[in-house]
C-alpha positions in Angstrom: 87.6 -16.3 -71.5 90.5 -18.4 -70.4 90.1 -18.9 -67.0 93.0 -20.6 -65.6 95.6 -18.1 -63.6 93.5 -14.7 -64.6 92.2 -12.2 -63.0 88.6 -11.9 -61.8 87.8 -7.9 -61.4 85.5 -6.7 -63.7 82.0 -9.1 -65.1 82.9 -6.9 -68.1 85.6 -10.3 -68.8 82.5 -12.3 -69.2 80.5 -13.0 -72.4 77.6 -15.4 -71.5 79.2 -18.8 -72.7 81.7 -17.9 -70.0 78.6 -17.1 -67.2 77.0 -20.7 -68.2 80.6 -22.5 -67.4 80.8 -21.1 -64.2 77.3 -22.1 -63.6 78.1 -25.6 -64.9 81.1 -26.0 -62.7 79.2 -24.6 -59.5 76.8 -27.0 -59.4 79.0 -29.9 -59.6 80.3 -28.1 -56.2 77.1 -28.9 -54.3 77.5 -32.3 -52.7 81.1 -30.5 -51.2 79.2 -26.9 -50.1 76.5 -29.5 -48.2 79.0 -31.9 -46.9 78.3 -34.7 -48.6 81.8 -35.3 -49.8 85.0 -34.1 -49.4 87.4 -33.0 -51.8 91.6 -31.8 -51.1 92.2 -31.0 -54.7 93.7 -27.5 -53.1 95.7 -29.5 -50.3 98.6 -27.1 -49.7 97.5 -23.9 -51.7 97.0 -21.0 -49.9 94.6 -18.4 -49.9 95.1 -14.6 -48.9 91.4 -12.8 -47.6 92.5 -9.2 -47.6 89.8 -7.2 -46.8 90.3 -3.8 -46.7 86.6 -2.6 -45.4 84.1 -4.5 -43.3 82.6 -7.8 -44.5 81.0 -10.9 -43.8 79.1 -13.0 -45.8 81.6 -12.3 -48.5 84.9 -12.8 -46.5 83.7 -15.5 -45.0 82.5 -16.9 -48.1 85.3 -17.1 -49.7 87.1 -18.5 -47.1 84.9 -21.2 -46.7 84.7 -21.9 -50.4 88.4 -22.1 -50.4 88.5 -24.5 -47.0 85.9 -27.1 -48.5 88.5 -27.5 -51.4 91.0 -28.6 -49.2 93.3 -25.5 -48.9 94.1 -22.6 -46.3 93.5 -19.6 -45.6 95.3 -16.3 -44.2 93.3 -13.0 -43.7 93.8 -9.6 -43.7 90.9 -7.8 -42.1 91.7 -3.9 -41.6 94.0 -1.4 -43.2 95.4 -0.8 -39.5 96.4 -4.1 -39.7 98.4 -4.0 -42.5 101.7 -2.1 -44.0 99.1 -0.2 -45.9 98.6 1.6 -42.9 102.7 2.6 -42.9 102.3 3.9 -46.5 103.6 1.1 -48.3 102.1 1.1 -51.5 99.2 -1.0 -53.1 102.4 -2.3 -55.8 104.4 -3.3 -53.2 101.7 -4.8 -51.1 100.9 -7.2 -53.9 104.5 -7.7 -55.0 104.5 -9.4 -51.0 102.0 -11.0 -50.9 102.1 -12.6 -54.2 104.5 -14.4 -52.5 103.0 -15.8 -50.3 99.9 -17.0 -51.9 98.5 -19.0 -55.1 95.7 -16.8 -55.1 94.0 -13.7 -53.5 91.0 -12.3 -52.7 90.9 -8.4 -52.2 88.3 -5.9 -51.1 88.9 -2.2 -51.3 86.7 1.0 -50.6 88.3 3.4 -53.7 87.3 2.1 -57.2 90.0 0.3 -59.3 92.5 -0.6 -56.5 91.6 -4.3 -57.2 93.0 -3.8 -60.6 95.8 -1.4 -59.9 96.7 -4.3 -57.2 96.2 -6.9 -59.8 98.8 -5.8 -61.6 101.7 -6.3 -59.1 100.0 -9.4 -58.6 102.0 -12.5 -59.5 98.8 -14.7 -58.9 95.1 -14.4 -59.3 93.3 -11.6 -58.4 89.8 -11.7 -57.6 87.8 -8.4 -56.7 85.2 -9.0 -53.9 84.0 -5.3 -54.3 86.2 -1.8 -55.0 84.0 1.1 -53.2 80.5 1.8 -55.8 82.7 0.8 -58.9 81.9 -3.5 -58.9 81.2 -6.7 -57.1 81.6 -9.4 -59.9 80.9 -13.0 -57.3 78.5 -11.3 -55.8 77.0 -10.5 -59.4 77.6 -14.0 -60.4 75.8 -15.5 -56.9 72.9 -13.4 -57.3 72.5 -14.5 -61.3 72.9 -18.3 -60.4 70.5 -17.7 -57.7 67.8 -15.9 -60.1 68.2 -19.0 -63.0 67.9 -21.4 -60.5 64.4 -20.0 -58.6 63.3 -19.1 -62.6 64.1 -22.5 -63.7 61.7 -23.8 -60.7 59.3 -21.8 -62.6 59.8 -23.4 -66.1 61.8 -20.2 -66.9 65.2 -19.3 -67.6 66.9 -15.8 -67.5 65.6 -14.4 -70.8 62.3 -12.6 -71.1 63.5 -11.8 -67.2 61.4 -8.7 -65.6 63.2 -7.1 -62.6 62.9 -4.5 -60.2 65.8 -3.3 -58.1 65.0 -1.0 -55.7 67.2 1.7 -53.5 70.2 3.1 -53.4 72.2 1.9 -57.3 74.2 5.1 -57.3 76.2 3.4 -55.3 75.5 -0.1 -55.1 78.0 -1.3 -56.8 76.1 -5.0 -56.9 73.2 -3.6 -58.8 76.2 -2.1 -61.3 77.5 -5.6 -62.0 74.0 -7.6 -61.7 72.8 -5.0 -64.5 76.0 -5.5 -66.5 75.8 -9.4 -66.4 72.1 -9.6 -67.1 72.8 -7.8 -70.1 73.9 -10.6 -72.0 71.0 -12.3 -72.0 67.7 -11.6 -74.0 64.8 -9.3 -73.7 65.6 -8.4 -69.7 62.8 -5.5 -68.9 64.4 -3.5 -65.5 62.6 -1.3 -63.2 64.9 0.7 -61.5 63.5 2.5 -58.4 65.6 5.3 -56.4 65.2 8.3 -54.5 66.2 11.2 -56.4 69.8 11.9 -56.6 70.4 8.1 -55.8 70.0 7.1 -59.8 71.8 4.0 -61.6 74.8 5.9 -63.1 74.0 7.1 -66.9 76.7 4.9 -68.9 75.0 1.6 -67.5 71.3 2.3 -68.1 72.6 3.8 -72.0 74.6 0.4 -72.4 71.2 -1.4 -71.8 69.2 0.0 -73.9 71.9 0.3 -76.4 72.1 -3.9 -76.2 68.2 -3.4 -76.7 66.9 -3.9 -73.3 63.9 -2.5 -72.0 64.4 0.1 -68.8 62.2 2.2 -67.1 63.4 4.5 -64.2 61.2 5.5 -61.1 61.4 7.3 -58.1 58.1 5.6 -56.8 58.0 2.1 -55.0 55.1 1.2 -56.1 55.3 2.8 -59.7 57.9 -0.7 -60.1 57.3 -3.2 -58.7 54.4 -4.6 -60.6 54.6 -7.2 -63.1 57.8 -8.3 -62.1 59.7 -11.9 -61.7 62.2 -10.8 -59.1 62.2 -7.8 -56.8 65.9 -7.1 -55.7 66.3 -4.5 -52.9 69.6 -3.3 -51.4 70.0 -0.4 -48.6 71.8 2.7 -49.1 75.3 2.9 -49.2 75.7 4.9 -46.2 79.4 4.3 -46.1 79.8 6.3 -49.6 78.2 9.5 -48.8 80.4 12.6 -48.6 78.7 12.9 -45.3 76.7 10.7 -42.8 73.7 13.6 -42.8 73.2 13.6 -46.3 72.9 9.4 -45.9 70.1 9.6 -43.6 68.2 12.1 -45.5 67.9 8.9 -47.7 67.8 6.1 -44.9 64.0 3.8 -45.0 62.5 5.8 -47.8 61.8 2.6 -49.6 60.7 -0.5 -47.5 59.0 -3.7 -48.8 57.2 -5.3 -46.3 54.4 -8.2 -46.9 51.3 -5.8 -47.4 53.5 -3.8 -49.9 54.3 -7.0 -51.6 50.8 -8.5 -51.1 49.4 -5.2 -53.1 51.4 -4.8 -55.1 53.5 -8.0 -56.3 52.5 -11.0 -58.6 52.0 -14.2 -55.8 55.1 -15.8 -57.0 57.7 -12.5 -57.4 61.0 -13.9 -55.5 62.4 -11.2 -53.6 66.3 -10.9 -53.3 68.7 -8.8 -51.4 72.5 -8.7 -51.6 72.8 -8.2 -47.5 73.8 -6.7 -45.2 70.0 -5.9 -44.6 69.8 -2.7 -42.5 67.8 -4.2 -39.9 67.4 -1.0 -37.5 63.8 0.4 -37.3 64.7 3.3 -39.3 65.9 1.5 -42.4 64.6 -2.1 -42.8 64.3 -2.3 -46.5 63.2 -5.9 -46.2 60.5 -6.4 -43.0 61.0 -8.5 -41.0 56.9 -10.0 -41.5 58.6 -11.2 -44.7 60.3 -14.3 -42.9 58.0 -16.5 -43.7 57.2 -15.4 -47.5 58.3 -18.8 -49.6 59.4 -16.0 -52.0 61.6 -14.3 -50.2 65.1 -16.0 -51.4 67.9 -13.9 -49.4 69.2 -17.0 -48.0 69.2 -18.9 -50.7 71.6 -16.4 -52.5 73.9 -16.7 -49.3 74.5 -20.1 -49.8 74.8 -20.2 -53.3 77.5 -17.8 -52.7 79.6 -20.6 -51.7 79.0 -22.5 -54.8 79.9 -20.0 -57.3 83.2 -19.0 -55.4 84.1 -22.3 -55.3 83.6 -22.5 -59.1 85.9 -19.5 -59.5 88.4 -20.8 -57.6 88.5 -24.0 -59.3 88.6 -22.8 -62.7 91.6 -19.9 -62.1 93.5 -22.1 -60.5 92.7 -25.3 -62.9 91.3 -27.6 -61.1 87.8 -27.6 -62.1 88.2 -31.3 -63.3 90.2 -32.8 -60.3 87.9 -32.0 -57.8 86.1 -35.0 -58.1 89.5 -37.1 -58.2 90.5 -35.6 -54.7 86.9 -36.3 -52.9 85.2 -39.0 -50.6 82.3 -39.4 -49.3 81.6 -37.8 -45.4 79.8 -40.1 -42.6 79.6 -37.9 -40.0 77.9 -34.3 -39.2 76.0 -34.5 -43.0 72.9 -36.5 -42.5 72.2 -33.9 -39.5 72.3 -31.2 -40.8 71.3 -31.8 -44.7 69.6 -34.8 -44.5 70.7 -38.1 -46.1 71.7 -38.2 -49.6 72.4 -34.4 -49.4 
């Protein structure tokens, strides 16, 4: 795809030459994500963070991806907070603040407002999650994050044997990991979920129609065998019709180390997409799996800043000035990365 002033709402725009640029282009943003240099090649372009339901890691994100190229950033955190709240319309909404940005970054809870926003939108879009529908960075993170812990294996993406586990009704990161990984080759999923909490039917037929290997369970253990990397996410509690029918589902499935000891291969990396539910009742991911080497939830967290750097760079063309803009830092790096970082 063209990259420079589109859109970024669906990993459905992606074929895999275009998932190995961004790739490319991410990891030439390392040495600015650690500190190591500096780079302004966004001095004066501003970004708008409109985030419609609660965030972090991905808010934040993006903001500091967007800081560490040198430009700004103006947020938007509730719908209270905004004329959205008044009745003005999503059109309108991006007709405005079009206006005030070069580029904007928009999460929604209903399904396809990104893209009915994008429309009004006189610059890029880019969709950082609408309701159960899609999450493509968060996709794109979590696939740069399994080729770089299979490629410290002497592996790469094809031949790849996953489990993800929980709630993928919902989860609208499973949706768009699943889509992504089906470009590559001979990927063999596991997909483990309570009953009633299933991968939706059109993306498990459009993998096995691509000639993928899928296998559904309602068993943890049943899965999770065998496998290179076992993603977990918690259940969408926010999506339910009800809060009583989400608890019904709440902690059903939780990995902790003698799970993963019995049942695992010694070097299965385990990924999450956070946030964790971390309350006694839920935990999906123990907490006695700290200090598993394998355990690689952190990892995708920073390599979230990488690969929204990447995007930022190439929509809004700059992918090959970065280095033009940059100098090297003195201060705060050797501390906290060590020296040549």
């Amino acid at each position: 795809m063209d990259f420079v002033g589109s859109h970024i709402l669906s990993v459905n725009q992606f074929d895999r030459s275009d998932i190995e640029h961004i790739f490319r282009v991410a990891d030439e943003m390392r040495p600015y994500a650690n500190r190591a240099r500096i780079t302004h090649v966004l001095d004066g372009a501003i970004l708008s963070n409109m985030f419609f339901e609660p965030s972090t890691r991905t808010r934040v994100s993006f903001g500091c991806a967007f800081n560490l190229l040198g430009g700004e950033v103006r947020e938007t955190t509730e719908v209270k907070a905004s004329s959205l709240a008044k009745g003005e319309s999503l059109y309108d909404t991006a007709r405005v603040l079009s206006g005030y940005s070069d580029v904007i970054v928009m999460r929604h809870p209903e399904a396809g407002s990104v893209a009915e926003f994008a429309k009004a939108s006189r610059v890029p879009v880019i969709n950082a999650g609408d309701g159960p529908n899609e999450h493509p960075s968060q996709a794109l993170l979590d696939l740069y994050t399994i080729r770089k812990e299979m490629n410290s294996r002497g592996r790469s993406i094809d031949d790849l044997r996953i489990a993800l586990v929980g709630d993928l009704k919902y989860g609208r990161a499973v949706h768009s990991l699943c889509k992504l990984l089906g470009l590559f080759d001979n990927v063999h999923y596991q997909l483990i979920s309570p009953p009633g909490l299933e991968a939706p039917e059109n993306i498990t037929k459009e993998l096995s129609r691509r000639g993928h290997h899928v296998d559904e369970h309602h068993e943890l253990e049943q899965g999770i065998d065998h496998v290179d990397i076992l993603y977990v996410t918690r259940t969408q509690e926010e999506r339910f019709p009800d809060q009583e029918e989400a608890d019904r589902y709440r902690g059903l499935f939780r990995v902790n180390q003698d799970i993963y000891t019995k049942n695992c291969e010694p070097n299965t990396v385990i990924m999450h997409p956070l946030p964790r539910d971390s309350r006694a009742q839920a935990q999906e991911l123990d907490d006695d799996l700290m200090q598993n080497p394998n355990l690689a939830i952190f990892r995708q967290t920073d390599n979230g800043v990488l690969i929204r750097m990447a995007l930022f760079a190439l929509v809004l063309d700059v992918a090959g000035e970065v280095h033009n803009h940059a100098k090297p830092v003195t201060w705060y790096t050797a501390k906290r990365f060590g020296e040549g970082a």
